[in-house]
Every structure is written in structure tokens, then in C-alpha cells.
C-alpha positions in Angstrom: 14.9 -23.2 -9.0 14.7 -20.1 -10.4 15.0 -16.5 -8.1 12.4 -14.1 -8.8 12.2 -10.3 -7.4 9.3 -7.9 -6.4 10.3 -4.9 -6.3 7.9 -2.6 -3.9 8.3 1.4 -3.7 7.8 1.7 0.1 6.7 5.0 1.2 8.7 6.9 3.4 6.6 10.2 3.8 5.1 8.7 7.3 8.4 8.1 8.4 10.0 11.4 8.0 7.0 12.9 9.0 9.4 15.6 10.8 11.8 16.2 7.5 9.3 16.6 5.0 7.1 19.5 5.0 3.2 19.3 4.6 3.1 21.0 1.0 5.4 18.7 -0.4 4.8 17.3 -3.4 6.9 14.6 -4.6 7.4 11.6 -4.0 8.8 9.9 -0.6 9.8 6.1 -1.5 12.7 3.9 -1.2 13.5 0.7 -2.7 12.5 -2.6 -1.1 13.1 -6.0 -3.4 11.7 -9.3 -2.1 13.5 -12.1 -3.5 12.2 -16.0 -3.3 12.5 -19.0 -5.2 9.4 -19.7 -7.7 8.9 -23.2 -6.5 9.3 -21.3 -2.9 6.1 -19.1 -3.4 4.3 -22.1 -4.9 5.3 -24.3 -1.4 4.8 -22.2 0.8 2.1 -19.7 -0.1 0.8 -16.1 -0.8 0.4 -15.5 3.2 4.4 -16.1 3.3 4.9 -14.1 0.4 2.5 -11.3 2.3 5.1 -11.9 5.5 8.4 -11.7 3.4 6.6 -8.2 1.8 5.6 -7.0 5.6 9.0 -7.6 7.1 10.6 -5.4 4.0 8.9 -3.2 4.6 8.6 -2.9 8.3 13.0 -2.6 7.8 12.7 0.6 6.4 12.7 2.6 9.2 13.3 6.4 9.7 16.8 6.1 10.5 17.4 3.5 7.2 16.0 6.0 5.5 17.8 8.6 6.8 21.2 7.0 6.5 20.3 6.2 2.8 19.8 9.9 2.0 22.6 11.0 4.0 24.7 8.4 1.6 23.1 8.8 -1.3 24.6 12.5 -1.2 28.2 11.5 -1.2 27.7 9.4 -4.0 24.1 9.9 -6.1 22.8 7.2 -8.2 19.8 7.4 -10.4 17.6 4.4 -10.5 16.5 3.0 -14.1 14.8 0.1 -15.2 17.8 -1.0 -17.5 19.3 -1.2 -14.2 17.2 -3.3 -12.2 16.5 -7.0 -11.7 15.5 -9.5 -13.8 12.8 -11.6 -13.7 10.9 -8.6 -11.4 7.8 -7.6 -11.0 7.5 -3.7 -9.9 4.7 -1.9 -9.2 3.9 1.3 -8.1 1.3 4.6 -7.4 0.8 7.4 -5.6 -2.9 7.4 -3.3 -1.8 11.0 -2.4 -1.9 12.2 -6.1 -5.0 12.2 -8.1 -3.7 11.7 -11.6 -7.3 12.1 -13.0 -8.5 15.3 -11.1 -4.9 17.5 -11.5 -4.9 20.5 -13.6 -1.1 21.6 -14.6 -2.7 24.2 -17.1 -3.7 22.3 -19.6 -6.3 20.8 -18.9 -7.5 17.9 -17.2 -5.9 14.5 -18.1 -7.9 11.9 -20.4 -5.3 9.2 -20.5 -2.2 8.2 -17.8 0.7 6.5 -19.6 3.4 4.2 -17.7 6.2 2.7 -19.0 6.0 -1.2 -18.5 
């Protein structure tokens, strides 16, 4: 069978609530992948699938998170696309940024572009 990947941008502002300031403005997300066999998800279910996604993310904890940043000092490393799994789905968003109602100066947006 084959593997497939979901890769999920968990949110970590809630769980540094005492390292990240109130005003700011980027984003606070860390890597999660769920990984199953296709005929897996088919067996067993979206509610599994759900679980699988809940327990990833429940793992990222302050501390994780913490010990992530504290490593990813000593040795940085950007994440791309070209770098990441195949056969992935990805998705991702911001509910704390209104892309439609921001005004950087030049007006207000008509479009949002995303590379697939």
C-alpha cells in the first residue's frame, strides 16, 4: 500500500502564550505530518484519521516547541516545498489575519495568491 502525508501547520501562539507578545504579528506554527497507508484511511475511516490529526497535534506541546526553537538556533533550516513529502496534502491559514480587510499602503487587496 501506498504512504500518504498530511502535513498540518499547528499553531503554537496559544502555547507560548508567555513568549510571544500580544502585538505580534507573524506567524506561530510548527510542523506536524500525519502519515497512513491509503488503503488504511479507506479501512478504517475519517474519525481515525480525525484521531491520528488530534493526537499530532495534542504532541506539540509548549516545551516541544520550545526545545525545537531552542535547536533550531544551533542549526537553522528553512522549510520549502521542494523539500517536503511526497504524495502530501498541506494546507494552511491564518484566522488571526484578515487577508481581505489589511491595508499595507496600497490599498486594499482584490485577489490572494498561494502557491499550490
Amino acid at each position: 500500500m501506498k504512504e500518504i502525508n498530511y502535513l498540518m501547520l499547528i499553531g503554537a501562539r496559544q502555547r507560548l502564550q508567555a513568549q510571544l507578545q500580544a502585538e505580534y504579528f507573524g506567524n506561530a506554527v510548527q510542523t506536524g505530518i500525519v502519515a497512513m497507508k491509503a488503503g488504511e484511511v479507506v479501512e478504517k475511516g475519517l474519525g481515525y484519521v480525525a484521531l491520528q490529526m488530534n493526537k499530532m497535534v495534542a504532541m506539540h506541546t509548549e516545551e516541544k516547541l520550545m526545545n525545537f526553537l531552542e535547536s533550531w538556533t544551533d542549526s537553522p533550516k528553512l522549510t520549502t516545498m521542494d523539500s517536503e513529502e511526497t504524495n502530501a496534502l498541506v494546507t494552511s491559514s491564518s484566522p488571526r489575519f484578515n487577508i481581505y480587510g489589511n491595508d499595507f499602503g496600497w490599498g486594499r487587496p482584490i485577489a490572494v495568491r498561494s502557491k499550490p
